[in-house]
C-alpha positions as CSV (number, residue, x, y, z in Angstrom):
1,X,7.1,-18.4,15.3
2,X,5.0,-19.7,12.1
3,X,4.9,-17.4,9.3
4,X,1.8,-15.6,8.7
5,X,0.5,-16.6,5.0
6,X,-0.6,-13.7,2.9
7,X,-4.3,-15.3,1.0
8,X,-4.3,-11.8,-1.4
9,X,-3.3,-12.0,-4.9
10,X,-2.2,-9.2,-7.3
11,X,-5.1,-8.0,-9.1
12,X,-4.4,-4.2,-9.8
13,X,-0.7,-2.8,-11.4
14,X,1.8,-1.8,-8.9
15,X,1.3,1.7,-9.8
16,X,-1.5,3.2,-10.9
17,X,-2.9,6.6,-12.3
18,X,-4.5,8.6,-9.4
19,X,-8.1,9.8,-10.4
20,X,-8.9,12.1,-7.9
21,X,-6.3,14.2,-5.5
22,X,-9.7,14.5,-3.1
23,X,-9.1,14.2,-0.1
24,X,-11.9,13.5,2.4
25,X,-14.7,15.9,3.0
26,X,-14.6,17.0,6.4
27,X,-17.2,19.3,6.0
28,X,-19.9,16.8,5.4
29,X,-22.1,16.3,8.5
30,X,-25.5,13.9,8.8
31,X,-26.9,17.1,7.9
32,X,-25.7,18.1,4.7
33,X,-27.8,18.6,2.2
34,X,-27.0,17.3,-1.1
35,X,-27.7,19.6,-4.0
36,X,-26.4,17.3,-7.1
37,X,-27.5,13.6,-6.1
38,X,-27.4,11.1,-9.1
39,X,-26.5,7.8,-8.2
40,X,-27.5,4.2,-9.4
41,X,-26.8,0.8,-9.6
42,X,-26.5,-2.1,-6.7
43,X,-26.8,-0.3,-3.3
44,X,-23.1,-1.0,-2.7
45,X,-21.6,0.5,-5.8
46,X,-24.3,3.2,-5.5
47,X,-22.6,4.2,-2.2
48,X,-19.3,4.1,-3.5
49,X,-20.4,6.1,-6.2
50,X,-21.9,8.8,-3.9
51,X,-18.1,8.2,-2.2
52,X,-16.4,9.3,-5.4
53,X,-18.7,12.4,-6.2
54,X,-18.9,13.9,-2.8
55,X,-16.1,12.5,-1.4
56,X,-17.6,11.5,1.5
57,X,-15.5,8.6,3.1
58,X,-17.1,6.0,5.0
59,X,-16.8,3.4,6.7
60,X,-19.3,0.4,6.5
61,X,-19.8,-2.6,9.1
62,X,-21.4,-6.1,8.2
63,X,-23.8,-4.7,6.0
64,X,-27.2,-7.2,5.0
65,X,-25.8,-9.3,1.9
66,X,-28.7,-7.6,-0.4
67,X,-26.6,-4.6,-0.5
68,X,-24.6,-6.4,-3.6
69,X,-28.1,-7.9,-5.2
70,X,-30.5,-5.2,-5.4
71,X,-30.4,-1.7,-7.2
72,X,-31.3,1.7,-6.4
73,X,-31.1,5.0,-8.4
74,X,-31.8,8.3,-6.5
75,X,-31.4,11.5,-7.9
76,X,-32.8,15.0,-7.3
77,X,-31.6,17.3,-4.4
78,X,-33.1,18.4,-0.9
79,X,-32.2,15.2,0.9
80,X,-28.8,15.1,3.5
81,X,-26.2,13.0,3.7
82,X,-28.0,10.8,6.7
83,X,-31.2,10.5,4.0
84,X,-29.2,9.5,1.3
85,X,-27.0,7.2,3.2
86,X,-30.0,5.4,4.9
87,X,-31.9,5.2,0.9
88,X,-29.0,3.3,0.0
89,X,-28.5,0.7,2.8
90,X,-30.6,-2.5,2.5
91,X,-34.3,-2.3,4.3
92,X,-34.7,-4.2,7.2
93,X,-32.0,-3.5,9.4
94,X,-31.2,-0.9,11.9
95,X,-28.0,1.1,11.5
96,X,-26.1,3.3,13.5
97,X,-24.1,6.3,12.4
98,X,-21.4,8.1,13.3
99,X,-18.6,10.6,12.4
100,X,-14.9,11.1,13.2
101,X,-11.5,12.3,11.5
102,X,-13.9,13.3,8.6
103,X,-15.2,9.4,7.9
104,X,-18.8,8.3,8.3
105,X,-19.3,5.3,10.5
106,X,-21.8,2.9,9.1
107,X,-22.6,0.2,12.0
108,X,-25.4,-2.4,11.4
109,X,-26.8,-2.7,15.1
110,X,-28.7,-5.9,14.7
111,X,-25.5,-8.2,14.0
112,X,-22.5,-9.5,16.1
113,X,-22.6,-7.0,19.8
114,X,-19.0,-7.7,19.8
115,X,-16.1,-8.4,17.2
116,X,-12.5,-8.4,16.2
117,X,-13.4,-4.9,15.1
118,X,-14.2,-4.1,18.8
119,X,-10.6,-5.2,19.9
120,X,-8.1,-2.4,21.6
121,X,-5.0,-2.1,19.8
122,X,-1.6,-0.5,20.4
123,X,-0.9,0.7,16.6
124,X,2.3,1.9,15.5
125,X,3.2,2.6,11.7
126,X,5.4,4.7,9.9
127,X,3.7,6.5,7.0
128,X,3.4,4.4,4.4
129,X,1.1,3.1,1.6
130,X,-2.8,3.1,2.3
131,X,-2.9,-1.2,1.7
132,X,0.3,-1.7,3.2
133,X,-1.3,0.3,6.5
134,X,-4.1,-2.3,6.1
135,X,-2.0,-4.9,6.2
136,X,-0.2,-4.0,9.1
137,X,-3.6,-3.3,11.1
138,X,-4.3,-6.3,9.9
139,X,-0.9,-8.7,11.2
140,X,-1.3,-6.3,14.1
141,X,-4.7,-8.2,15.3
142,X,-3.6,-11.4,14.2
143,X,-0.6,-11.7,16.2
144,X,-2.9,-10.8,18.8
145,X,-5.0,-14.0,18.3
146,X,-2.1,-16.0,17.5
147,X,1.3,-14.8,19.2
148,X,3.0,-17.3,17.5
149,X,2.7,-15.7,13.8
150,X,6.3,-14.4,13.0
151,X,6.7,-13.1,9.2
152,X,4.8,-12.6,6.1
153,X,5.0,-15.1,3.2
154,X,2.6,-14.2,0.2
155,X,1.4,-11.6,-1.5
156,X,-1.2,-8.5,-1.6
157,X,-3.2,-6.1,-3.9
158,X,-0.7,-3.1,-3.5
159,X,-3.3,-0.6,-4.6
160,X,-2.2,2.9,-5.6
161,X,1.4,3.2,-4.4
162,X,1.4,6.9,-4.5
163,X,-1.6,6.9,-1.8
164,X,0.1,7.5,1.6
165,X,-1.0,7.3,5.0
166,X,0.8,8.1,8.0
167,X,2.6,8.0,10.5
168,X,0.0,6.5,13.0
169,X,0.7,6.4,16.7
170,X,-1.9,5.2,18.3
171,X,-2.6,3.3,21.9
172,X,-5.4,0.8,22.9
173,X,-7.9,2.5,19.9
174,X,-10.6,-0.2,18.8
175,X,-9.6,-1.9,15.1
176,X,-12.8,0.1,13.0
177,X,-11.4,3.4,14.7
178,X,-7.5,2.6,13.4
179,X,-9.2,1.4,10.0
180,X,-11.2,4.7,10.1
181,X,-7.5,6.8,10.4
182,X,-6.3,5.5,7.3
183,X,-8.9,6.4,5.4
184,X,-9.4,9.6,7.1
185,X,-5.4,9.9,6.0
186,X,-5.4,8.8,2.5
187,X,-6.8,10.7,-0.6
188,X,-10.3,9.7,0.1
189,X,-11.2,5.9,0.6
190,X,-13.4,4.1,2.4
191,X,-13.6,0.3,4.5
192,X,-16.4,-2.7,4.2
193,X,-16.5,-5.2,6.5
194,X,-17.8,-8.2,6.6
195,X,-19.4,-10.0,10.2
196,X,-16.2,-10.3,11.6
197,X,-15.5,-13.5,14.4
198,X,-15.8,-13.0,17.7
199,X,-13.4,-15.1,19.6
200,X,-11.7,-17.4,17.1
201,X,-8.9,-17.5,15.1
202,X,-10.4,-16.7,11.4
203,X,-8.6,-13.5,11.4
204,X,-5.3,-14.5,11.3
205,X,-6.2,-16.3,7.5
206,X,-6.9,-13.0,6.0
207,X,-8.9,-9.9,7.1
208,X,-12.3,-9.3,7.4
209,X,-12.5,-5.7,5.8
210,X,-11.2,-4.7,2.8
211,X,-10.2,-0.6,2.3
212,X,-11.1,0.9,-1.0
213,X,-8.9,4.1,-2.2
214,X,-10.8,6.9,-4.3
215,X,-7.4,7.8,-5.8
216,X,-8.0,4.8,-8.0
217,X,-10.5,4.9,-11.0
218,X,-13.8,3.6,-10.3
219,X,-14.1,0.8,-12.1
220,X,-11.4,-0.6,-10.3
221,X,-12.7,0.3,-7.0
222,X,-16.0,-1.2,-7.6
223,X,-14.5,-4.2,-9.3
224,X,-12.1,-4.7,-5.4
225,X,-15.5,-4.1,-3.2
226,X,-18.0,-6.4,-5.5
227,X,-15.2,-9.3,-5.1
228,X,-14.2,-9.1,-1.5
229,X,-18.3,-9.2,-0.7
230,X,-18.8,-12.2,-3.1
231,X,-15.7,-14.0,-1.5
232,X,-17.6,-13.0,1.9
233,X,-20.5,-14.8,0.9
C-alpha cells in the first residue's frame, strides 16, 4: 500500500481558546424568524457570521465563486432563517435546502447531479477531535477510490483540540450526511464544499470540503473558509 500524503499545513496553535460553548441550534427551522439580524461583509463571511450569532450550523455545497467577491449587509428583523439564508447566497443559482441532526443543508441544484459527496460510506470512528473526524471521513473516501492508500504521511490544521465529536457508527450514509454528523456533534461548526469530482481520483490528494468549528474565534474561522475557497479557485 502507498502512503496517503497529507497536503494540509499547520496554520492555527494546537490548542486554542474556545469562544463559544454553543452548541448547535436545533431549534432553528426554515421558519424561524430572526429578531436581531445584523450581518455584513462578503456573502461567505456574512453567513458564517450569521453562524456564529445564531448558531445556526450549516452545511454549504459548491456554492457560485461570487460568494467570496461580493458583499452584503442585512439587518433588521421579520425575515426567517430560509429568507436570510437565500439574501446571502449568490443570485443566479437555484438552491436546495434541507435540515437534519440540527444542521442546514445548503445544496446548489444547478452543478454536478452526482459527486464524491453522494458516495455511500461505511463510517466508523471513535470520538475524537472535530478535524481529526474530518480527516478520517476524508481517508475513509479515498481509500475507496484508491485501495491501495495505506498510511498517513504529512500534516493537518488540528483546529481546537478540545472540540470533540463522536463516536460515529454509521453504515452506507452518503459523505455530506457523515460530514453533516460531525458538525451536528461538535460545539457548533459548519462545512463548505467545493464542486467535488465525480469519478476520478482528485480526492485522494486532499478533500474537497473543509469543516469550520464555532468554538474557535472568528477571525480565525473566517481567515480557514476565505483560504480553502481561494485555494478552490
Amino acid at each position: 500500500m502507498r502512503p496517503l500524503a497529507i497536503l494540509f499545513l499547520l496554520v492555527l496553535p494546537a490548542v486554542v481558546p474556545a469562544a463559544s460553548e454553543a452548541h448547535c441550534n436545533a431549534d432553528l427551522q426554515p421558519s424561524t424568524v430572526l429578531t436581531r439580524l445584523n450581518v455584513k461583509g462578503t456573502r461567505l463571511s456574512a453567513l458564517i457570521r450569521l453562524g456564529y450569532e445564531e448558531h445556526l450550523c450549516f452545511g454549504l455545497q459548491d456554492p457560485d465563486p461570487a460568494i467570496l467577491t461580493e458583499t452584503v449587509h442585512l439587518t433588521g428583523s421579520g425575515l426567517t432563517v430560509e429568507d436570510v439564508l437565500r439574501r446571502l447566497l449568490p443570485n443566479g443559482h437555484p438552491y436546495a435546502f434541507s435540515q437534519s441532526n440540527g444542521v442546514f443543508l445548503i445544496r446548489r441544484t444547478d452543478s454536478n447531479p452526482v459527486t464524491w459527496l453522494d458516495n455511500d460510506l461505511t463510517f466508523l470512528m471513535d470520538r475524537t477531535t472535530v478535524q481529526w473526524a474530518s480527516m478520517s471521513l476524508f481517508v475513509a473516501l479515498a481509500r475507496t477510490a484508491n485501495p491501495s492508500i495505506g498510511g498517513l504521511v504529512g500534516s493537518y490544521d488540528p483546529g481546537n483540540v478540545t472540540d470533540m465529536v463522536g463516536p460515529i457508527h454509521q453504515p452506507n450514509r452518503p459523505v455530506r450526511d457523515l460530514l453533516s454528523l460531525i458538525v451536528g456533534g461538535s460545539r457548533g461548526g459548519a462545512w463548505i464544499s467545493r464542486e467535488c469530482a465525480v469519478v476520478d481520483e482528485s480526492i485522494t490528494r486532499e478533500p474537497c470540503w473543509t469543516v469550520l468549528e464555532y468554538s474557535l474565534p472568528l477571525p480565525s474561522t473566517l481567515a480557514q473558509a476565505e483560504g480553502f475557497w481561494k485555494k478552490a479557485r
